[in-house]
PyMOL CGO cylinders between C-alpha atoms (Angstrom):
from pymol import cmd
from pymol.cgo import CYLINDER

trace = [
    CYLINDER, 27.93, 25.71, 1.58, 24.14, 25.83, 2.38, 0.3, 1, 1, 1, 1, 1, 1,
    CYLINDER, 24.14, 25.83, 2.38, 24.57, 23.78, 5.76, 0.3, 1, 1, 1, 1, 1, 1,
    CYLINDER, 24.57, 23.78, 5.76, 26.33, 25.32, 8.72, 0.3, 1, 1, 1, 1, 1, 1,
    CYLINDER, 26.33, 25.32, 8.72, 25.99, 22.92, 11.53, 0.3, 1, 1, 1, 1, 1, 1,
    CYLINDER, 25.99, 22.92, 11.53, 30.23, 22.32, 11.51, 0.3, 1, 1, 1, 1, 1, 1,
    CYLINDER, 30.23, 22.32, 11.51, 32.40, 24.36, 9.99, 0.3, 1, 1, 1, 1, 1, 1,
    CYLINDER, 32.40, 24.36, 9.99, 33.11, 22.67, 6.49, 0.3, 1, 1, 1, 1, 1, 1,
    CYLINDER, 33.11, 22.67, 6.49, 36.73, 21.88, 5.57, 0.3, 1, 1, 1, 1, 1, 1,
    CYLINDER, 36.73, 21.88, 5.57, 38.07, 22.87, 2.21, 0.3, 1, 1, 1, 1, 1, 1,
    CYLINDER, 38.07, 22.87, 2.21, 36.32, 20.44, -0.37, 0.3, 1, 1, 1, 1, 1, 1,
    CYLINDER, 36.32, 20.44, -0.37, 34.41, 19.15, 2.05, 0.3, 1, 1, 1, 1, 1, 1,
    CYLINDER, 34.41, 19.15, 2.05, 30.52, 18.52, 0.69, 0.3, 1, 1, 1, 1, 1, 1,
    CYLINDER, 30.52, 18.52, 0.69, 27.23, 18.57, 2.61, 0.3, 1, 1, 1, 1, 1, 1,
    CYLINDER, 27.23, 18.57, 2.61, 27.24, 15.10, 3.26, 0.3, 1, 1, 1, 1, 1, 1,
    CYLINDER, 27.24, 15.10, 3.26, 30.40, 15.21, 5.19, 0.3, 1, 1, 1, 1, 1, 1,
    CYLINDER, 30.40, 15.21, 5.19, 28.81, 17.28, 6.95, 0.3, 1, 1, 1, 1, 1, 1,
    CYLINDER, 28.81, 17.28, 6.95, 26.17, 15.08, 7.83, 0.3, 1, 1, 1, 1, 1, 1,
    CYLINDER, 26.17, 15.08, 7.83, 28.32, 12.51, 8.69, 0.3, 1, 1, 1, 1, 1, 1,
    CYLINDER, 28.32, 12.51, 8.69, 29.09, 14.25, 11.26, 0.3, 1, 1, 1, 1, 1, 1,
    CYLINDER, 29.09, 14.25, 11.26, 26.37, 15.04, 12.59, 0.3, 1, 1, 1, 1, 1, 1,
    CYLINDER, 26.37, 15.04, 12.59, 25.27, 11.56, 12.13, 0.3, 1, 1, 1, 1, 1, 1,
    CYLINDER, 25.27, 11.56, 12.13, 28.26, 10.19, 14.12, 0.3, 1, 1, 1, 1, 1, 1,
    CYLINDER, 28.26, 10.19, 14.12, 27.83, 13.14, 16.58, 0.3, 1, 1, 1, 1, 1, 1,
    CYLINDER, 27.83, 13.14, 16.58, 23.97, 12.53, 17.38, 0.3, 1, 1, 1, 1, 1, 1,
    CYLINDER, 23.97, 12.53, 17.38, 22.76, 9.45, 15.47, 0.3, 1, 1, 1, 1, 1, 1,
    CYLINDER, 22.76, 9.45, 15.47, 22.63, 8.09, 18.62, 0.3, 1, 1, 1, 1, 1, 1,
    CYLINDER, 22.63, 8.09, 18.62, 20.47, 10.90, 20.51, 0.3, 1, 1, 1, 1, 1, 1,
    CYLINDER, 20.47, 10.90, 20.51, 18.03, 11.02, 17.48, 0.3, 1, 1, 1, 1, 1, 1,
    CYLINDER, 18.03, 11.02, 17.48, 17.63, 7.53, 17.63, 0.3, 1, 1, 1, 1, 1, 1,
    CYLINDER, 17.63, 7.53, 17.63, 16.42, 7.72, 20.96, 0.3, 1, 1, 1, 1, 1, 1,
    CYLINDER, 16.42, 7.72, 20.96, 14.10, 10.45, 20.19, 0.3, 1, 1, 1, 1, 1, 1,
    CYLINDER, 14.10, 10.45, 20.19, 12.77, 7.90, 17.77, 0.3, 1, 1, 1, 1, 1, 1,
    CYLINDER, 12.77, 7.90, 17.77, 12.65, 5.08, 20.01, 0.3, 1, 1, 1, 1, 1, 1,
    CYLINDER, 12.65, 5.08, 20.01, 10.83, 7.00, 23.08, 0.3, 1, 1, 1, 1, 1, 1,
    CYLINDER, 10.83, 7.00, 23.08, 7.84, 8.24, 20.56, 0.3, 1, 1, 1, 1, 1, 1,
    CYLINDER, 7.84, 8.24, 20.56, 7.43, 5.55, 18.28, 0.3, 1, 1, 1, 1, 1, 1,
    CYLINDER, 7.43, 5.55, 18.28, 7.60, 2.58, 21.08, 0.3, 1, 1, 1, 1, 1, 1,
    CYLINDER, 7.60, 2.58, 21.08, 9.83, 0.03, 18.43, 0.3, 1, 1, 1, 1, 1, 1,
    CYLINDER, 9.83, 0.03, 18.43, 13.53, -0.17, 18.15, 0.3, 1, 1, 1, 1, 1, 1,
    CYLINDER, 13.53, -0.17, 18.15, 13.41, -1.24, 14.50, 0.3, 1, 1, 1, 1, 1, 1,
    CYLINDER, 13.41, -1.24, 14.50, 10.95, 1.25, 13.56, 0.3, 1, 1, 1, 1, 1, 1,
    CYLINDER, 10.95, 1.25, 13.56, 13.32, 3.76, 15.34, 0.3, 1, 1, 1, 1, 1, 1,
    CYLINDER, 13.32, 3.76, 15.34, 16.02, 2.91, 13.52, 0.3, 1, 1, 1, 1, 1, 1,
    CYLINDER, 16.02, 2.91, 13.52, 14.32, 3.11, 9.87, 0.3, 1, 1, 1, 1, 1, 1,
    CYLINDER, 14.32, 3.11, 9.87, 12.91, 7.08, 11.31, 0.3, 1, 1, 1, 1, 1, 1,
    CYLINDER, 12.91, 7.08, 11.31, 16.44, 7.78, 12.21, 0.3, 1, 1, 1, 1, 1, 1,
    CYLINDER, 16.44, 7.78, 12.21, 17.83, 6.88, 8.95, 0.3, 1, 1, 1, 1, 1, 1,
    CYLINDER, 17.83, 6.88, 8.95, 14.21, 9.44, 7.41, 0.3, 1, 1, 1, 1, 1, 1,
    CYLINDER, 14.21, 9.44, 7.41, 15.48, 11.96, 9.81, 0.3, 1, 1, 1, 1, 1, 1,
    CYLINDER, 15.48, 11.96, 9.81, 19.31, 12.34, 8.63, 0.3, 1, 1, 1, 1, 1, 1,
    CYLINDER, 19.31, 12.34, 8.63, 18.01, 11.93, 4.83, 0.3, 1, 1, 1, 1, 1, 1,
    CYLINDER, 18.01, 11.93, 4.83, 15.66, 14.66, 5.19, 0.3, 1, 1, 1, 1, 1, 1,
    CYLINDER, 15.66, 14.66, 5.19, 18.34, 16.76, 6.90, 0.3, 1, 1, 1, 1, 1, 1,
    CYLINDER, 18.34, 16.76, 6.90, 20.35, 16.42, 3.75, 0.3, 1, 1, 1, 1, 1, 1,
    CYLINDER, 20.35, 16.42, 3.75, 17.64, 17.46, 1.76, 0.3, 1, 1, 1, 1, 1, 1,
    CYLINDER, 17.64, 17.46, 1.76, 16.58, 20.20, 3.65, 0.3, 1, 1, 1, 1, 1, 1,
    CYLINDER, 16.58, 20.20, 3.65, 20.23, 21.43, 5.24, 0.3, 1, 1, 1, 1, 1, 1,
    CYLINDER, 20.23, 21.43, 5.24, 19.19, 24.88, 3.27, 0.3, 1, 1, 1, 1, 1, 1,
    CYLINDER, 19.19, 24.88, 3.27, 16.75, 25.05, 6.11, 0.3, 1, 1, 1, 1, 1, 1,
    CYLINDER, 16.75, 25.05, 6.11, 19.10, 25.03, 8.81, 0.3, 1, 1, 1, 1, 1, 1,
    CYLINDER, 19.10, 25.03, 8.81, 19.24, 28.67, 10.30, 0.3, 1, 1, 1, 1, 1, 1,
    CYLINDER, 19.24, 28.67, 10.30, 21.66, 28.06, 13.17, 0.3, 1, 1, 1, 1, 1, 1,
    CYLINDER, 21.66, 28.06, 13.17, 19.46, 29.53, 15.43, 0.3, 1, 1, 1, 1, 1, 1,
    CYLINDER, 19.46, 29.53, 15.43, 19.46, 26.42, 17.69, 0.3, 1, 1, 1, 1, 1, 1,
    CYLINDER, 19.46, 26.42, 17.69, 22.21, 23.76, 17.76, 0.3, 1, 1, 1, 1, 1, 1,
    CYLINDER, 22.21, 23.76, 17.76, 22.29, 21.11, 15.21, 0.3, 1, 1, 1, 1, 1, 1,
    CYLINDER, 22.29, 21.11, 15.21, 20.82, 18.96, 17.90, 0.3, 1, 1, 1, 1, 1, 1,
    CYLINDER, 20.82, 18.96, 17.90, 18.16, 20.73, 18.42, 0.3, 1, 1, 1, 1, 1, 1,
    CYLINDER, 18.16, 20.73, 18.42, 17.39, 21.30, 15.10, 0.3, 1, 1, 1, 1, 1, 1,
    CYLINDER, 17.39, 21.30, 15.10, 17.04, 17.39, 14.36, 0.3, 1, 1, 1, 1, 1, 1,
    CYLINDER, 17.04, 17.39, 14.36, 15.13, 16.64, 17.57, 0.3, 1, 1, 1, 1, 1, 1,
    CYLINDER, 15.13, 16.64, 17.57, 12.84, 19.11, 15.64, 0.3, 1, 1, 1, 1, 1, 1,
    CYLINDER, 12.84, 19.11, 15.64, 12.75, 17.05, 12.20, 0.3, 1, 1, 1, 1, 1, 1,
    CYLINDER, 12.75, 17.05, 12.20, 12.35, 13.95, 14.15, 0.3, 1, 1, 1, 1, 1, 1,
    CYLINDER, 12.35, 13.95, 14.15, 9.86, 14.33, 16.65, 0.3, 1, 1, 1, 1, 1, 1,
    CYLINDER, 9.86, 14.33, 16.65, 7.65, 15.96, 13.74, 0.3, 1, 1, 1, 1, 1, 1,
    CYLINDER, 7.65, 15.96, 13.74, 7.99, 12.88, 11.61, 0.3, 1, 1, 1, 1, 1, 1,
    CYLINDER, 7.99, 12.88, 11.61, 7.91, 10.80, 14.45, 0.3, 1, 1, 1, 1, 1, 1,
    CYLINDER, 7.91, 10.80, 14.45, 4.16, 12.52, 15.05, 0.3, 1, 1, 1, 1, 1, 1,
    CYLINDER, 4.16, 12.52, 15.05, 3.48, 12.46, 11.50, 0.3, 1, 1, 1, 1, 1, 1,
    CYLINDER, 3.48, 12.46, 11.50, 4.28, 8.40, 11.20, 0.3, 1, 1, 1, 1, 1, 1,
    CYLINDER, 4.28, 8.40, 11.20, 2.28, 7.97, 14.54, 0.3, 1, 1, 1, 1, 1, 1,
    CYLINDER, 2.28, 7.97, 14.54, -0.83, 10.30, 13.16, 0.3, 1, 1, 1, 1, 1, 1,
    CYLINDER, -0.83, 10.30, 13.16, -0.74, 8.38, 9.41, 0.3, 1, 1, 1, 1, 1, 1,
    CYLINDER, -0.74, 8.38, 9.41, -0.90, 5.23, 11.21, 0.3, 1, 1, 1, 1, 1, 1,
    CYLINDER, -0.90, 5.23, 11.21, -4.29, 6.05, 13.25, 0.3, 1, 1, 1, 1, 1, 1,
    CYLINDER, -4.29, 6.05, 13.25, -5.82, 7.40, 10.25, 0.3, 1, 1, 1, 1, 1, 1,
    CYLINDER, -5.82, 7.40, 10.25, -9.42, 5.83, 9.27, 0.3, 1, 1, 1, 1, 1, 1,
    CYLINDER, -9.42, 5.83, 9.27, -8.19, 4.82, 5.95, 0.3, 1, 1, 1, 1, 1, 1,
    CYLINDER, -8.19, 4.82, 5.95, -5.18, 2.42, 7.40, 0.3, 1, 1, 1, 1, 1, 1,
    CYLINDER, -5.18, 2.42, 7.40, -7.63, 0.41, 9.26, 0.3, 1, 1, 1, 1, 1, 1,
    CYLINDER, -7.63, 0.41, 9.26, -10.56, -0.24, 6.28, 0.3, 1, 1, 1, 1, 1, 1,
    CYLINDER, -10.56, -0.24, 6.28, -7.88, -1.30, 4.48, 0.3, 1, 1, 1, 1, 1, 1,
    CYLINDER, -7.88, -1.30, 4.48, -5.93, -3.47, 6.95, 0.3, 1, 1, 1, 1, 1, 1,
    CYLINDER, -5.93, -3.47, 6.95, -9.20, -5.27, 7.54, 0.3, 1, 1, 1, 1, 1, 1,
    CYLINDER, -9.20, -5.27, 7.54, -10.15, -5.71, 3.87, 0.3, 1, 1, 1, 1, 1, 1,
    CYLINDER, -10.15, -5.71, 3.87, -7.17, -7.15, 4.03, 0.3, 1, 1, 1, 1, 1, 1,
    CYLINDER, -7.17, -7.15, 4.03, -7.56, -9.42, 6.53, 0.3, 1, 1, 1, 1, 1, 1,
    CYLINDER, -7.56, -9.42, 6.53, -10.84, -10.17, 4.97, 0.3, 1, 1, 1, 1, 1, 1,
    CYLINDER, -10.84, -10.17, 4.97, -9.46, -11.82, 1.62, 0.3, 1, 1, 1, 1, 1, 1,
    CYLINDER, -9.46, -11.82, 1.62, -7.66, -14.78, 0.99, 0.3, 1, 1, 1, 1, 1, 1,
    CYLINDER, -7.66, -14.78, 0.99, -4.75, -15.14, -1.20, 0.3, 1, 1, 1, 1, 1, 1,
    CYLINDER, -4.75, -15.14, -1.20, -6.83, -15.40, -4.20, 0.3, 1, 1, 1, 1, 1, 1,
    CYLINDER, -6.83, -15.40, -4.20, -8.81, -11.92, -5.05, 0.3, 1, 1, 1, 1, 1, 1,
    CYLINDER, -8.81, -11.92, -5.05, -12.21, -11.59, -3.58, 0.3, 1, 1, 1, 1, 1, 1,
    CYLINDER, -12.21, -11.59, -3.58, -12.28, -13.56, -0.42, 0.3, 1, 1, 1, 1, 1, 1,
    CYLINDER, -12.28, -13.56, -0.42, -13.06, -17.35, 0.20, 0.3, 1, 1, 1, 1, 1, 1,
    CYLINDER, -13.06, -17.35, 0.20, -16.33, -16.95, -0.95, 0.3, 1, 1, 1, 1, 1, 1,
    CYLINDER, -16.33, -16.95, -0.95, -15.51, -15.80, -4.56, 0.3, 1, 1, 1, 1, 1, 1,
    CYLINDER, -15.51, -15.80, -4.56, -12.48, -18.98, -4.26, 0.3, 1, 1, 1, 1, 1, 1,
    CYLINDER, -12.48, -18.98, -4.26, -15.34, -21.65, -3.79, 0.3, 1, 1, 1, 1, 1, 1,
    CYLINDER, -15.34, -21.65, -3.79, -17.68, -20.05, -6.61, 0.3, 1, 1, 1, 1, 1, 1,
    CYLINDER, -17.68, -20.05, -6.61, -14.63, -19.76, -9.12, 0.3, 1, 1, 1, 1, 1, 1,
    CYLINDER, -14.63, -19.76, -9.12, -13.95, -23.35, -8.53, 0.3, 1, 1, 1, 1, 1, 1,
    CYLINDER, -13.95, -23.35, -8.53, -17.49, -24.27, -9.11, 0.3, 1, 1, 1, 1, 1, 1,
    CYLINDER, -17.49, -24.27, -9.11, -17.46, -22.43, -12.08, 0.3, 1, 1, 1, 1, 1, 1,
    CYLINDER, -17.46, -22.43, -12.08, -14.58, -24.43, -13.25, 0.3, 1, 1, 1, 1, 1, 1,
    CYLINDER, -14.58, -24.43, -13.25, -16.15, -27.57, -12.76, 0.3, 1, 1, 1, 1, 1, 1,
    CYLINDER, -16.15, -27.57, -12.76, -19.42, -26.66, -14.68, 0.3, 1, 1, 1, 1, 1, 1,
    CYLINDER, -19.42, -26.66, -14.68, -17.64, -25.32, -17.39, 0.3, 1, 1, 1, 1, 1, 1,
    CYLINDER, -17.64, -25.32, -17.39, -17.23, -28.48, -19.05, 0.3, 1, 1, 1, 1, 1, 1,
    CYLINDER, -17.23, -28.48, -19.05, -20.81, -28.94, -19.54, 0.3, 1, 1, 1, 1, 1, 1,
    CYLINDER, -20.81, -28.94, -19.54, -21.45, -25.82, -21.83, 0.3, 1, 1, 1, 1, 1, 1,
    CYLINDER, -21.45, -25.82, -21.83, -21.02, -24.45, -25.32, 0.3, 1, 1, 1, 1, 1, 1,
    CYLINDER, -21.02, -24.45, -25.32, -17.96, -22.46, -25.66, 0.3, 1, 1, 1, 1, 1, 1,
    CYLINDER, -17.96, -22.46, -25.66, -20.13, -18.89, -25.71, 0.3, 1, 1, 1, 1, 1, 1,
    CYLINDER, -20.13, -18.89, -25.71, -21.52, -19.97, -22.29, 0.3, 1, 1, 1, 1, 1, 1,
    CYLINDER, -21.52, -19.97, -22.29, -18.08, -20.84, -21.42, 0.3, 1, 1, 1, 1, 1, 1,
    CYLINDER, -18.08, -20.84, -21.42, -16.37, -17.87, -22.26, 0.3, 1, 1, 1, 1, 1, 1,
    CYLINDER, -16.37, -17.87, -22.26, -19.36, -15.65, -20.62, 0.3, 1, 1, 1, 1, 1, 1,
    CYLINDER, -19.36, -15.65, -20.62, -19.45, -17.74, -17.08, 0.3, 1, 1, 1, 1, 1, 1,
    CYLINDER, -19.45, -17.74, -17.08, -15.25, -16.97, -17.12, 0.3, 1, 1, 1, 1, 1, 1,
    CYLINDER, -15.25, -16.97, -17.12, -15.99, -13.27, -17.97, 0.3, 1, 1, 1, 1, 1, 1,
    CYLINDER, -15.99, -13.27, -17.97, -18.38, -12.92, -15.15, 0.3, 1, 1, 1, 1, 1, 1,
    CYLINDER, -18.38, -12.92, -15.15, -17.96, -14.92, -12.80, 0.3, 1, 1, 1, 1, 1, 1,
    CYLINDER, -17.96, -14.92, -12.80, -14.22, -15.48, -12.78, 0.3, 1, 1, 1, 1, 1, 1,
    CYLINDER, -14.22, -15.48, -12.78, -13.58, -12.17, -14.24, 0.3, 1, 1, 1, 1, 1, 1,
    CYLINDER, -13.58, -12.17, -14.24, -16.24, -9.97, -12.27, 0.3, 1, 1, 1, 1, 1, 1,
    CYLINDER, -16.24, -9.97, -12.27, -17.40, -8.27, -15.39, 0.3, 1, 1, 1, 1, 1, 1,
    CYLINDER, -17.40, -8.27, -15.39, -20.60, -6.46, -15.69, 0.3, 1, 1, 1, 1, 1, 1,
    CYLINDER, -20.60, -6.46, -15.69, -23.16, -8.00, -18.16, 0.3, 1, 1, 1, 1, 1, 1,
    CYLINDER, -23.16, -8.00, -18.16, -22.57, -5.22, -20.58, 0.3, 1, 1, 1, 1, 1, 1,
    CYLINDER, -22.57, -5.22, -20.58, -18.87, -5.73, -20.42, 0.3, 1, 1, 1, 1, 1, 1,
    CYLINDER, -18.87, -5.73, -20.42, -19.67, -9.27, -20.95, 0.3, 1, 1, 1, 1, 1, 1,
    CYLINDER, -19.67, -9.27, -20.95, -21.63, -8.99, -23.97, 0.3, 1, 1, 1, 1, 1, 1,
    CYLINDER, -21.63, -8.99, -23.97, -19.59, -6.43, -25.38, 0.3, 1, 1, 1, 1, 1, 1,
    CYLINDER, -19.59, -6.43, -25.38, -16.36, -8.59, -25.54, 0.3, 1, 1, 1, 1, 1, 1,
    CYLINDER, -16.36, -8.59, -25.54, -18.53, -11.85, -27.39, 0.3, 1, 1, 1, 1, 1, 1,
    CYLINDER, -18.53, -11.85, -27.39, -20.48, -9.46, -28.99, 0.3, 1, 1, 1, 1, 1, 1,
    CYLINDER, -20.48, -9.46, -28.99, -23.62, -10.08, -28.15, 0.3, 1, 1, 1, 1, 1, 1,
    CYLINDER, -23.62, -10.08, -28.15, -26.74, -8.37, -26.53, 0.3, 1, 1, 1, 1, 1, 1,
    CYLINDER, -26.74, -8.37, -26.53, -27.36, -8.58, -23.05, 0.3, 1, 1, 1, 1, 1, 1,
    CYLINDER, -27.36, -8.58, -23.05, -30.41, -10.28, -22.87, 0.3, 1, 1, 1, 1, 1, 1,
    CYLINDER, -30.41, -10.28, -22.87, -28.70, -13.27, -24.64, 0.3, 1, 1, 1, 1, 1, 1,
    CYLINDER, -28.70, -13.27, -24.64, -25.67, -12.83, -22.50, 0.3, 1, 1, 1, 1, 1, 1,
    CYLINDER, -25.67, -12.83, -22.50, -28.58, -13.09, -19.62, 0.3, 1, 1, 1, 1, 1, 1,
    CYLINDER, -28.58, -13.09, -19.62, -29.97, -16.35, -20.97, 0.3, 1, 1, 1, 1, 1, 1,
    CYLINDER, -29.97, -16.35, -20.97, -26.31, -17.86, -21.54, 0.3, 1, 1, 1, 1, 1, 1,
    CYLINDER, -26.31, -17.86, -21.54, -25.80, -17.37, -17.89, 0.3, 1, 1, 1, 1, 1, 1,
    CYLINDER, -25.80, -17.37, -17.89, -29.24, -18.31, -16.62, 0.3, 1, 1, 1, 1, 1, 1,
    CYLINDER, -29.24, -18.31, -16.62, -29.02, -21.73, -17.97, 0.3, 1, 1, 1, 1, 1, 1,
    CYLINDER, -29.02, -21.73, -17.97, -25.16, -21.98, -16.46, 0.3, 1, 1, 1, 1, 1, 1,
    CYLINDER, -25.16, -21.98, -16.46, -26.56, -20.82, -13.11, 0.3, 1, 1, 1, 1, 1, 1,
    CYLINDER, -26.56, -20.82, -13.11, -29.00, -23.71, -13.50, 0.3, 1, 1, 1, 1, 1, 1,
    CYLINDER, -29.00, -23.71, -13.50, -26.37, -26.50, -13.54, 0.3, 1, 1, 1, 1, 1, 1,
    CYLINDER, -26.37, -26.50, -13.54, -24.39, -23.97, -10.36, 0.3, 1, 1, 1, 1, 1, 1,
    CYLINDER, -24.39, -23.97, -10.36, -27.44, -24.12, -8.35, 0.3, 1, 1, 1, 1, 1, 1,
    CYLINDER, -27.44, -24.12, -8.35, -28.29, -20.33, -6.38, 0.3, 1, 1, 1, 1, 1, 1,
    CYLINDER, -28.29, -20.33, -6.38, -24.55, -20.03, -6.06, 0.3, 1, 1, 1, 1, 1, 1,
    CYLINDER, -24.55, -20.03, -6.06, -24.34, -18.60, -9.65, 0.3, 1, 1, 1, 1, 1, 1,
    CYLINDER, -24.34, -18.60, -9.65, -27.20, -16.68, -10.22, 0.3, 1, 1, 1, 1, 1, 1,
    CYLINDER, -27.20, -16.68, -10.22, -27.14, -13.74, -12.25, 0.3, 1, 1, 1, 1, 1, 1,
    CYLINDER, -27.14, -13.74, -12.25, -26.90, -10.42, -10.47, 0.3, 1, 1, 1, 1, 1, 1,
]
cmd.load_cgo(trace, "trace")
């Protein structure tokens, strides 16, 4: 048996082990939890990281310390850990690009031009039709555009020029 915390009975598997433990000082590493991270809930899903990464890692054990100790270890690290990812620049670019969009991709901005677009669209050919919904609805590049009808760019330009004409500055070709 890898993990040595309690004595094991006969056929008794690492995760009665754990059990034990779990029964034993759930309670004090929930704590732990609580005290760094601030939140009860949040405690209680770190508590439940904490015991699953002891059974994972119960090779790791070295009875040197008690099994108490030797949780408070794995939970104040990930307790730290969670804390640090959470401060990290990344997490808040993204929160507020986030924030920044509406349901629909692209913000309210792109929302009012792709329902402009839809209302123009009925006053084109169906080549100028299919271009405005690549690029405008779509966000495709002019050369993706005119690769998917086929077409050059500079006609691809012109299709899109006259459609911007009937959008106003709104649709103008970038």
């Amino acid at each position: 048996m890898a993990l040595k915390v309690v004595p094991p009975r006969p056929n008794e598997d690492r995760r009665a082990v754990l059990r034990e433990l779990y029964v034993k000082y759930g309670g004090s590493v929930r704590e732990r939890c609580r005290y760094l991270l601030k939140d009860a809930s949040r405690a209680e899903d770190a508590m439940q990281d904490v015991f699953a990464r002891a059974l994972v890692h119960g090779d790791s054990f070295r009875a040197e310390a008690s099994p108490l100790t030797w949780l408070m270890k794995i939970a104040t690290h990930h307790c730290l850990n969670q804390l640090r990812s959470e401060g990290a620049a990344w997490r808040k670019w993204f929160a507020r690009d986030e924030a920044a969009r509406s349901e629909g991709h692209g913000g309210a901005e792109a929302m009012e031009t792709r329902d402009l677009v839809r209302k123009l669209l009925a006053r084109v050919d169906a080549e100028t039709q299919a271009a405005a919904i690549h690029y405008h609805v779509d966000g495709m590049t002019l050369e993706e555009v005119a690769a998917a009808l086929g077409r050059s760019v500079p006609t691809v330009r012109k299709r899109l020029e006259h459609f911007a004409e009937l959008g106003g500055e709104e649709l103008s070709v970038r």
